[in-house]
Each structure stands twice: as structure tokens, then as C-alpha cells.
C-alpha positions in Angstrom: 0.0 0.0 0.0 1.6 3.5 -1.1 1.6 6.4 1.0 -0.3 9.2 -0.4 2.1 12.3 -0.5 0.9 15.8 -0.8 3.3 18.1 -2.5 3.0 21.2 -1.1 3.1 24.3 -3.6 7.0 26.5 -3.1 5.2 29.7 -2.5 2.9 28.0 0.4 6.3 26.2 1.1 7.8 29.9 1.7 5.2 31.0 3.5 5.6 28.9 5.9 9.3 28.8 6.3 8.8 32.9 6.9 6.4 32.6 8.9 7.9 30.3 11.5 11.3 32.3 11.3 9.0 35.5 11.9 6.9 34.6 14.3 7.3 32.5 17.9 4.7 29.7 15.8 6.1 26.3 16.9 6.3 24.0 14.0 3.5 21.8 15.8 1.3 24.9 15.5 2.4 25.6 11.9 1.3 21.7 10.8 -2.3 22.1 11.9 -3.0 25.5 10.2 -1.1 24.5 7.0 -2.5 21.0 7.7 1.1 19.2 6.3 3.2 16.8 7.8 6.9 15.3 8.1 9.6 16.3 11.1 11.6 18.4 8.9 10.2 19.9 6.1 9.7 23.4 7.3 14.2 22.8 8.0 14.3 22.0 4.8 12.0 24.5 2.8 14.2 27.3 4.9 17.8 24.9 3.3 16.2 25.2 -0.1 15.1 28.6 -0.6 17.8 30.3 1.1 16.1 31.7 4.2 17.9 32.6 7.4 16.7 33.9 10.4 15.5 37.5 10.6 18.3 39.9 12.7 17.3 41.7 15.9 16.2 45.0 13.9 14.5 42.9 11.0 12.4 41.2 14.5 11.7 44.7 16.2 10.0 46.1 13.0 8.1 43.3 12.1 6.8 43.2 15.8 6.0 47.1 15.8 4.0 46.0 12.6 2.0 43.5 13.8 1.5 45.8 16.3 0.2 48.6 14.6 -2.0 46.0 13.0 -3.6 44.3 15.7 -6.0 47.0 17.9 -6.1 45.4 21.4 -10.0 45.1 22.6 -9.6 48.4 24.7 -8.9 49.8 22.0 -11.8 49.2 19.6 -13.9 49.3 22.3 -13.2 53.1 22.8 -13.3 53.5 19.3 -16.9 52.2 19.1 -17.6 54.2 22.4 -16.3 57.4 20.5 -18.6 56.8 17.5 -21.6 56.6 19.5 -21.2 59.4 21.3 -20.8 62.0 18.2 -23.5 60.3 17.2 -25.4 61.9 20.3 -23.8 65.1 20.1 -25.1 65.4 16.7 -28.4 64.4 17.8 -28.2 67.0 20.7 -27.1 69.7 18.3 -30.0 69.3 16.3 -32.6 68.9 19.0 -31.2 72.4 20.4 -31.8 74.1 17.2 -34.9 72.4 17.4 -36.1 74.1 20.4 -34.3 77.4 19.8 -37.3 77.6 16.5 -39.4 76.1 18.7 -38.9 79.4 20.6 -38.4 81.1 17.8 -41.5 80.5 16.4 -43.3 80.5 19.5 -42.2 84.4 20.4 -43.4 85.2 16.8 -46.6 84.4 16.7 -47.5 85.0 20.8 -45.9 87.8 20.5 -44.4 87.5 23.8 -40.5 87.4 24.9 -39.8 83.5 26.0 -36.1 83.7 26.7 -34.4 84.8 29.6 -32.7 88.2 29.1 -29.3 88.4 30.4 -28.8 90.5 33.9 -32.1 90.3 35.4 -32.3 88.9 38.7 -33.8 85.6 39.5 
């Protein structure tokens, strides 16, 4: 009975091999989301295409990436609470021009002055 052997396409195969230089992905972790197998392949796809391990610096920027990337939950929560309340401020704005017509209109037609005037006494 032959094994059945899944070639795995080169630029998948890079992807992989970048990924698990790039990332802290262990290679167990790497096999279930490609869904591949074998011990060494992902040693071997890095032998074959030339790829080497990223330096210090090459690490730091592609953290600070991934970073600017990823918005923690805090983050888009206070985003979402930021939208909703312009939302109401824009809802206030046009409920006080609302009443200032209201007013407006009132003083018009009952010919009568509704707003306080500034300096009396209360």
C-alpha cells in the first residue's frame, strides 16, 4: 500500500518557512493551520530557498508591525464608544436648534419674549 504524498506548492512552502522564522509559531502549531506533515520539512524549505533567520532589527520592525495591525479590545472598544457618542452630540445639536425655533417660532406668533434676558435677577 503506497503512502499518499501531498506536494506542497513553493510559495505555500515559503510562506511557511517565513512565517515560522518571523513569528514565535512552533512548528506543531504551523502543521495544523497548513494541515502538512513530516519532522523536517519546514528545516528544509528554509535549506532550499535560502532563508535565514531575521536579525534583531529585522524582528523589532516586524513586531512594531504587527502591532500597529492588531487594535487590542480596549482599543476598539473606545473606538466604538467614540462613535456613539458624536452620534449623540449630533443628535443633541439638532434637537437644540430644534427648540431654539421652537422658541423662535413661539415668540413670533404670541408675541411675547420666552427667553431669559441676560442680567435680570432671578
Amino acid at each position: 500500500m503506497k503512502r499518499k504524498v501531498n506536494r506542497i506548492p513553493d510559495e505555500l512552502a515559503i510562506k511557511i518557512a517565513t512565517e515560522y522564522l518571523t513569528t514565535d509559531a512552533s512548528i506543531k502549531e504551523l502543521k495544523q493551520k497548513y494541515n502538512f506533515g513530516g519532522h523536517s520539512n519546514i528545516s528544509r524549505w528554509i535549506r532550499k530557498f535560502g532563508l535565514s533567520e531575521p536579525s534583531e532589527q529585522d524582528m523589532k520592525v516586524s513586531k512594531a508591525q504587527q502591532k500597529e495591525k492588531q487594535r487590542s479590545k480596549r482599543e476598539l472598544e473606545l473606538e466604538a464608544k467614540l462613535e456613539h457618542m458624536q452620534k449623540e452630540l449630533e443628535e443633541e445639536k439638532l434637537r437644540r436648534r430644534a427648540y431654539e425655533k421652537l422658541i423662535e417660532i413661539a415668540e413670533e406668533s404670541y408675541k411675547i419674549s420666552i427667553r431669559k434676558k441676560s442680567g435680570t435677577k432671578q
